[in-house]
C-alpha positions in Angstrom: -45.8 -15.3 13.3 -47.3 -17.1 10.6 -48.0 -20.6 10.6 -45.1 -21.5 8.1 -42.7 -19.2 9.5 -43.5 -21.1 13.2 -43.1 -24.8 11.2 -40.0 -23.3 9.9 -38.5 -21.9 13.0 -39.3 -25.6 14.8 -38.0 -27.5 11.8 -34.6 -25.4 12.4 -34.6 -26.0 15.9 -35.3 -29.7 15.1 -32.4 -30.0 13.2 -30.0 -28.5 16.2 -31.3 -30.8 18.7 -31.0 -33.8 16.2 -27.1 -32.8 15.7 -26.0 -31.8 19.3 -28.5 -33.4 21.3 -26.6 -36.3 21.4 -23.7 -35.3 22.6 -25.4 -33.2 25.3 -26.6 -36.4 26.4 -22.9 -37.7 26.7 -21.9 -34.5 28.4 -24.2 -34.7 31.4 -24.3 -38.7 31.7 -20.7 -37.9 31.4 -20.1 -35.2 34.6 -23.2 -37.5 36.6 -21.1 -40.2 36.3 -18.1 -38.6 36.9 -16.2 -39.7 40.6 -15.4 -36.8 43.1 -12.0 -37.4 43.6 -9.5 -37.9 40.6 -9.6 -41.5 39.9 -8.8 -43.4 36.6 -10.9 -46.4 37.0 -13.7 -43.7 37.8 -13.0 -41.4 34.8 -13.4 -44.9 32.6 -16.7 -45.7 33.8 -17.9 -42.2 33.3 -16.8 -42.5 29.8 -18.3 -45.8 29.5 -21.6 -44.7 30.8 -21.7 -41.3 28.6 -20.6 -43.6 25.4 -23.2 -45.6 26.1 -26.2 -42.5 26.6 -24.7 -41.0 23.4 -24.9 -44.3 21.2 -28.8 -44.8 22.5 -29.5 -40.5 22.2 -28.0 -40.9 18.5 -30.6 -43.7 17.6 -33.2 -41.8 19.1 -32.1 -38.3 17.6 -32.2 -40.8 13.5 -35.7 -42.0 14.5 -36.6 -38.2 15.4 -35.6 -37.2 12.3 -37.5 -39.7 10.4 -40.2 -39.2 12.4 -40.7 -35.1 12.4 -38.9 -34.6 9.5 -39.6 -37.3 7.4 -35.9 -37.9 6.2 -32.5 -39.1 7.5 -30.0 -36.7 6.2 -26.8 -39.0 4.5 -24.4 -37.5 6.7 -26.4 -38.7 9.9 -27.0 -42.0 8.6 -23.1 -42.1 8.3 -22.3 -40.2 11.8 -24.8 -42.8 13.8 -23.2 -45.7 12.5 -19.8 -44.4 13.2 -21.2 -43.8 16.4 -22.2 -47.5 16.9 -18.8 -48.5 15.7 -16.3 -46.4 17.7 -18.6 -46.1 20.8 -18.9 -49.9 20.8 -14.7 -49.7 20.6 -14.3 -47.2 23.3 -17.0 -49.6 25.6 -15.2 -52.6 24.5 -11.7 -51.1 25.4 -12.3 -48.7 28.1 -10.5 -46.1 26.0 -12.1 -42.9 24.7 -9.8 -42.5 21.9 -12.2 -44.1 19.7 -14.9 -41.9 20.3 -12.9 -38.9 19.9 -11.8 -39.9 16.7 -14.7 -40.4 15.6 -15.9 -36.6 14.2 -12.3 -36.2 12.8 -13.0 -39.5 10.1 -16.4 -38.0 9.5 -15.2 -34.3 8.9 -12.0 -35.7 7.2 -13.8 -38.0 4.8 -17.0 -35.6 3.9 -14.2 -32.9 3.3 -12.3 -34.9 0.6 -16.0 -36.1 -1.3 -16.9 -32.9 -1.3 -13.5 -31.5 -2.6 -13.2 -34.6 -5.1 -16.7 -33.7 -6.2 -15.6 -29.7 -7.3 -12.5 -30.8 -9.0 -14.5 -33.5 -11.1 -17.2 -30.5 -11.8 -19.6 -32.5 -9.4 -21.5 -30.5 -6.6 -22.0 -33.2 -4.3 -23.1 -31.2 -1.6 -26.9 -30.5 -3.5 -27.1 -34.2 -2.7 -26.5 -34.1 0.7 -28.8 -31.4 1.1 -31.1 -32.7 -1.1 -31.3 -29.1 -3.5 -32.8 -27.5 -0.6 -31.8 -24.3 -2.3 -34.2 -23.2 -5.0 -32.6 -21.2 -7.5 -29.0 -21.7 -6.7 -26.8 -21.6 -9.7 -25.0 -24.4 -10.2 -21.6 -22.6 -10.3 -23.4 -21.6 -6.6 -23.7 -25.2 -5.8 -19.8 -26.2 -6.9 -18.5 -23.2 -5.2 -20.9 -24.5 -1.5 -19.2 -27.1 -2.2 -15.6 -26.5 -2.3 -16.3 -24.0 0.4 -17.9 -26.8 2.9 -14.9 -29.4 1.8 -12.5 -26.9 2.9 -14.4 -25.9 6.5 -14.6 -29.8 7.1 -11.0 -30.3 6.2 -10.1 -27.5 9.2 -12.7 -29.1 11.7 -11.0 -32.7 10.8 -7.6 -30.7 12.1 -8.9 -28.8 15.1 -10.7 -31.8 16.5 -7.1 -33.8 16.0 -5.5 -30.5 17.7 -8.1 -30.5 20.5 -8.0 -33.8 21.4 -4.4 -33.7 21.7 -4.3 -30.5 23.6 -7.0 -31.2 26.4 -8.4 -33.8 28.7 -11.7 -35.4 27.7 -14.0 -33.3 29.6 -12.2 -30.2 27.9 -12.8 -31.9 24.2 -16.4 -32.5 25.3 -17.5 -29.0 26.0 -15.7 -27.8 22.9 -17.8 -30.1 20.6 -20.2 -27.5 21.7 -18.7 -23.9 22.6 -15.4 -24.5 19.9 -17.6 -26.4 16.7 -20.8 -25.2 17.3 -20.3 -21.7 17.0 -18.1 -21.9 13.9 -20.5 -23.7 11.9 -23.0 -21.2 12.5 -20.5 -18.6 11.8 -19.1 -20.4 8.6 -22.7 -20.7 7.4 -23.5 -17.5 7.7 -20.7 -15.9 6.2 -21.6 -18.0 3.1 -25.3 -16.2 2.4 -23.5 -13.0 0.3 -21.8 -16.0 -2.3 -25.1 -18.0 -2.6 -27.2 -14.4 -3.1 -24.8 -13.8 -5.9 -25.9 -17.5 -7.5 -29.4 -17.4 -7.7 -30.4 -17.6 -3.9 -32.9 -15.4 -3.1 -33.1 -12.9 -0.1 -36.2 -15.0 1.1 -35.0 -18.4 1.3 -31.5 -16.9 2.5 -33.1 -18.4 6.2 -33.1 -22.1 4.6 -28.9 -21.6 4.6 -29.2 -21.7 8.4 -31.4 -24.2 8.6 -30.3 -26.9 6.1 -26.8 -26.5 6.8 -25.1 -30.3 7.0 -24.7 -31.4 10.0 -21.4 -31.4 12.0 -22.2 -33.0 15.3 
């Protein structure tokens, strides 16, 4: 492999442990913490503990990013301070509610930018992303747009449906085996529209890579 292939294949894998690493981090502080028997003082501290791991991991995972990549990406500028805000609710409270909420006001409120940006004829997303795509059309750029405003809109709605549905253990792994894979799905099936704007077959790699972030 070539030496900018490997920087790019790290540079991807940067980017997935900067979005989910977090929350792994709650995860297994979460289930270490976790008391043997059923217990509801015990399933509070667990969540207090995890909060706490995820709040510090999500500092760390901003200064990584900074650090290796040599930017911090709007979206996780916005998703650690929410992070710092809710977490600090749910500590504060004892109630996990405020975490939870927390990716459904991220994906709810990057969903309506992004569709306020297409109908004003604004492509917002090329400034989250920074015009990582070279060549993409502009009419390629509104249309990634709309298209991401719409996918956030439905993850706003399945983390609400989620969270109502199962117990906070359940919502946890789903973060990863529910929303991970249909990001990767979503931006995937979105390669054959941006080839058709300008996006050429050898940067079609950069769409999996540069994808925003949905942790």
């Amino acid at each position: 492999m070539a030496e900018g292939e490997t920087k790019k294949a790290a540079s991807s894998w940067l980017n997935v442990a900067v979005d989910y690493g977090p929350l792994l981090v709650f995860l297994g502080v979460y289930r270490w913490m976790s008391p043997a028997e059923t217990s509801a003082a015990g399933e509070i501290i667990a969540i207090i503990y995890g909060t706490g791991a995820f709040m510090a991991a999500s500092v760390v995972a901003l200064l990584v990013s900074k650090w290796r990549l040599g930017k911090v990406s709007p979206m996780l500028w916005f998703s650690t301070a929410l992070i710092m805000g809710f977490g600090s609710l749910t500590i504060f409270f004892g109630d996990p509610t405020f975490v939870q909420l927390k990716p459904t006001i991220i994906y709810a409120s990057f969903g309506v930018v992004l569709l306020g940006g297409y109908f004003t004829g604004r492509a917002l997303l090329r400034i989250l992303l920074e015009a990582a795509f070279e060549g993409l059309s502009d009419e390629g750029w509104l249309k990634l747009s709309r298209n991401w405003g719409v996918f956030f809109l439905m993850l706003a709605v399945l983390n609400e449906v989620l969270r109502a549905q199962m117990d906070f253990e359940g919502w946890l792994w789903a973060k990863i085996w529910v929303f991970l894979p249909l990001t990767f799905l979503f931006t995937f099936s979105q390669i054959p529209m941006l080839l058709k704007h300008g996006l050429s077959f050898e940067d079609q790699d950069e769409v999996l890579k540069d994808e925003p972030p949905t942790g």
